[in-house]
ZALO-339667 format. One record per residue: z, x, y of N, C-alpha, C in turn; chain; residue in three letters; residue number from 1. Coordinates in steps of 0.001 Angstrom, whole numbers, plus 500000, padded with zeros to 6 digits. Layout:
     nc3     nc1     nc2    cac3    cac1    cac2     cc3     cc1     cc2  kette  rest   nr
       Z       X       Y       Z       X       Y       Z       X       Y      A   ALA  NUM
...
This chain:
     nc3     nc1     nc2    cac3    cac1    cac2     cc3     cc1     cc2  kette  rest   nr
  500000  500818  498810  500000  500000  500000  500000  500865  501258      A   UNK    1
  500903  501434  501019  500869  502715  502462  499898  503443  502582      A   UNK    2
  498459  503793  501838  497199  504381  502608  496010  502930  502701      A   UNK    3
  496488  502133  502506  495581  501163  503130  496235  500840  504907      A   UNK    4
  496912  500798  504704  498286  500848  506476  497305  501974  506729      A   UNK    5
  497666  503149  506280  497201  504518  507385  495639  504533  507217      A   UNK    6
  494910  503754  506642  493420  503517  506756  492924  502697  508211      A   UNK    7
  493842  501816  507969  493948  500675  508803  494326  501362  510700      A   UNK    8
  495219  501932  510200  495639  502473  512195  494706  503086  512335      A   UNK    9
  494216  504487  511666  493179  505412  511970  492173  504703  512339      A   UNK   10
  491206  503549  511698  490459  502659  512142  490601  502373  513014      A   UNK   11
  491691  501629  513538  492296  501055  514799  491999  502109  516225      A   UNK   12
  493028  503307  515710  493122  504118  516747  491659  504518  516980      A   UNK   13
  490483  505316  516387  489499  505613  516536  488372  504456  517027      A   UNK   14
  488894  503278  516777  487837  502211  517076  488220  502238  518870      A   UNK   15
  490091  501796  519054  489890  501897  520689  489136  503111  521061      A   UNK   16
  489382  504586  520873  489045  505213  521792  487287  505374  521979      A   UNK   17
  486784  505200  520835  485638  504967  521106  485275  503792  521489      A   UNK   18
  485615  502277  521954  485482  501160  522820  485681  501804  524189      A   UNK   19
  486608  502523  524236  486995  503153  525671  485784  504148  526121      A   UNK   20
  485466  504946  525321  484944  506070  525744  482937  504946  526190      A   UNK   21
  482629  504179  524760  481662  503292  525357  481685  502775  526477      A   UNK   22
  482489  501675  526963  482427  501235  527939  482394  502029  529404      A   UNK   23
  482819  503350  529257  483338  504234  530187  481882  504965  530575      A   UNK   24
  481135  505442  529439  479831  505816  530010  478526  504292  530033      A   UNK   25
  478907  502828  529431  478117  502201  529708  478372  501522  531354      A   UNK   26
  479538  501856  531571  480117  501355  533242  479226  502051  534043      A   UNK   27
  478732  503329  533788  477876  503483  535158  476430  502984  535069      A   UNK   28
  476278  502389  534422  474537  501635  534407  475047  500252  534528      A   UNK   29
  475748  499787  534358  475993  498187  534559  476952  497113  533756      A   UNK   30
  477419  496153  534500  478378  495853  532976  478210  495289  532048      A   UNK   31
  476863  494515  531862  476577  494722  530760  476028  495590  529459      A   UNK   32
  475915  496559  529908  476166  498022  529296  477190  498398  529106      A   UNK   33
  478227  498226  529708  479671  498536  529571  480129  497611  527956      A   UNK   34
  479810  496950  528536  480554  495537  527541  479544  496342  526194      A   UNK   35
  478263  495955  526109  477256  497001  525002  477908  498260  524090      A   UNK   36
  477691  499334  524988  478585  500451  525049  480205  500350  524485      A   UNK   37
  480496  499736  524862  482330  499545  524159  481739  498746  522728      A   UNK   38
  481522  497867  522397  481156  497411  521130  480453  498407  520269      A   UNK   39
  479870  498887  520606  478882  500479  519932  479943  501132  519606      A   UNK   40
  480651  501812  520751  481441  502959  521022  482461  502295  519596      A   UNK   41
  483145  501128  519896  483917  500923  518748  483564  500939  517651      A   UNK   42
  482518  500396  517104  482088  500556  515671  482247  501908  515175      A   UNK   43
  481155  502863  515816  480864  504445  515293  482234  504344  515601      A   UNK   44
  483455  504392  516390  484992  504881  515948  485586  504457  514856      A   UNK   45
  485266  503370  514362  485624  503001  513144  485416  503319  512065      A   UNK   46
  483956  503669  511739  483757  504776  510843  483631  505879  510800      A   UNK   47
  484259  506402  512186  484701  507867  512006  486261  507784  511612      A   UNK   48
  487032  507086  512337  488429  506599  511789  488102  506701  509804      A   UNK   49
  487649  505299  509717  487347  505800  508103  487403  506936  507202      A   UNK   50
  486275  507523  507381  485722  508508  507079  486701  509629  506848      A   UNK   51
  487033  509692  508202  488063  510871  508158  489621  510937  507298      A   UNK   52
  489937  509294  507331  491018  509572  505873  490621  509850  505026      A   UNK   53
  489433  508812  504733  488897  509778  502874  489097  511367  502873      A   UNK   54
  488247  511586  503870  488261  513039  503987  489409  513956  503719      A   UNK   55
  490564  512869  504726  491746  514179  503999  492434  513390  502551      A   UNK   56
  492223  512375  502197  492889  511542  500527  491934  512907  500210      A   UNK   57
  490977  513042  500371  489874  514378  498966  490836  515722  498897      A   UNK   58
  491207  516317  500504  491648  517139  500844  492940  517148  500098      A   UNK   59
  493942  516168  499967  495341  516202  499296  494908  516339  497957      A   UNK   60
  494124  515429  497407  493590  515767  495641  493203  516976  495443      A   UNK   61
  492352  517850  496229  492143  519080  495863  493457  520211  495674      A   UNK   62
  493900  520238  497153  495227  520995  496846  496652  520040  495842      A   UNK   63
  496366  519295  495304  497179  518904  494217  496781  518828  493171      A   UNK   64
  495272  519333  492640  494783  519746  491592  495123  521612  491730      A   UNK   65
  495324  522423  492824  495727  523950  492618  496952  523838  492075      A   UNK   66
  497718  523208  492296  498790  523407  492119  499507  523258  490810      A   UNK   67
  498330  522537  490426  498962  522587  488670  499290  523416  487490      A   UNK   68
């Protein structure tokens, strides 16, 4: 249960900052680019959020396969 939780924030956290960071460069062309841009920006954060736990769940299996 507890790496679906820490799947879940990382998603979270990476989805705002990329909504933020979208909207932030779609704000200087217009707001509806902004609004565009933050929906974009959030998605790709979300599957970088993703991504990147798997990445380290692989990372803990590897160094807990040395250790045996």
């Amino acid at each position: 249960m507890g790496k679906r939780i820490e799947k879940a924030v990382s998603r979270a956290k990476f989805a705002a900052i990329g909504g933020a960071i979208g909207a932030a460069v779609g704000g200087f062309v217009s707001r509806k680019a902004a609004s565009t841009g933050a929906g974009i920006g959030a998605l790709v954060g979300a599957s970088i959020g993703e991504k990147r736990v798997d990445l380290g769940e692989m990372a803990e299996k590897v160094t807990d396969r040395s250790g045996e």
